[in-house]
C-alpha positions as CSV (number, residue, x, y, z in Angstrom):
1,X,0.0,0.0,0.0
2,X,1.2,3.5,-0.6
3,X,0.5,6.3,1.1
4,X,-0.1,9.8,-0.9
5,X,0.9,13.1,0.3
6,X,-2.5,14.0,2.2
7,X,-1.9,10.7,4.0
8,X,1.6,11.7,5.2
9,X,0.5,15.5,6.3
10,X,-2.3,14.1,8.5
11,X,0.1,12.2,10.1
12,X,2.6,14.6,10.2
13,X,0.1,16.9,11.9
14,X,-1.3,14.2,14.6
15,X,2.1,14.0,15.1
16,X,2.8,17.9,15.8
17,X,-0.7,17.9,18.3
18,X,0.1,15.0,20.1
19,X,3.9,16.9,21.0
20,X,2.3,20.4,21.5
21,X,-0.7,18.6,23.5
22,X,1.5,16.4,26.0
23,X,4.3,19.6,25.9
24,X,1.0,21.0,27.5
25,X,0.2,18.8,29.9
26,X,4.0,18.1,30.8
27,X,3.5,21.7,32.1
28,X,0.1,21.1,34.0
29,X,1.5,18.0,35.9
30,X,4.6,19.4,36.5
31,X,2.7,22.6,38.3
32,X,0.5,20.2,39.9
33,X,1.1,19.8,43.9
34,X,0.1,17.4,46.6
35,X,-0.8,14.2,44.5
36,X,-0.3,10.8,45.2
37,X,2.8,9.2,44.0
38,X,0.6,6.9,41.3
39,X,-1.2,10.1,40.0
40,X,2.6,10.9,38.7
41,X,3.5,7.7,37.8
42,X,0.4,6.9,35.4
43,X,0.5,10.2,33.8
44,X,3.9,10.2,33.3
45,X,3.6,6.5,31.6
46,X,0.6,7.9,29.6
47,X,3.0,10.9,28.3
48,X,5.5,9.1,27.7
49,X,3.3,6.7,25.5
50,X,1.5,9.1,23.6
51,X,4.9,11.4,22.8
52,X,6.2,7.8,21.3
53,X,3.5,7.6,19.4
54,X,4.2,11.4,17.9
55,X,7.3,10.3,16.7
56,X,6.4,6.5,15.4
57,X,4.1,8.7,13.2
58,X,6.0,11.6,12.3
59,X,8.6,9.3,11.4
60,X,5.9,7.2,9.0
61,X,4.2,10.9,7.8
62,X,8.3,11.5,6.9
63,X,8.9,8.3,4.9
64,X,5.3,8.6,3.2
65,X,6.1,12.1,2.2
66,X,9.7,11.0,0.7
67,X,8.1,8.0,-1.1
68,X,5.2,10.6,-2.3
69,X,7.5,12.7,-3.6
70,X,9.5,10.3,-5.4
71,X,6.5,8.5,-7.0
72,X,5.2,11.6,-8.0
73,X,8.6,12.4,-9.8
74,X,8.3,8.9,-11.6
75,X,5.4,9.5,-13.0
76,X,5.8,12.8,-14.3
77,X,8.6,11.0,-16.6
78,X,6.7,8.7,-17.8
């Protein structure tokens, strides 16, 4: 299966909100006080996960926009 270009800039940009999202809320746990010690742990675990997630798909919304780019290139020689 091949991915065009509109395939790789959505997931280029779910990529960007999930990073600007968790930056976010990096920043509202971080000023968060008097929790217990799980409340930290789980949400730290969750932004963790979802910022690995940003870059599993930026890196696929990358590598679909290279291919895109080449295939697009191909057929304009033919």
């Amino acid at each position: 299966m091949k991915l065009e270009r509109k395939h790789a800039l959505i997931l280029l940009a779910i990529a960007v909100w999930n990073v600007v999202t968790y930056v976010r809320f990096v920043k509202a746990l971080l000023d968060t006080e008097g929790r217990p010690t799980g409340y930290y742990v789980a949400h730290t675990i969750l932004i963790i996960v979802n910022l690995l997630i940003a870059a599993l798909l930026g890196t696929w919304g990358v590598r679909a926009y290279k291919a895109s780019k080449v295939s697009a290139a191909e057929n304009s020689k033919v």
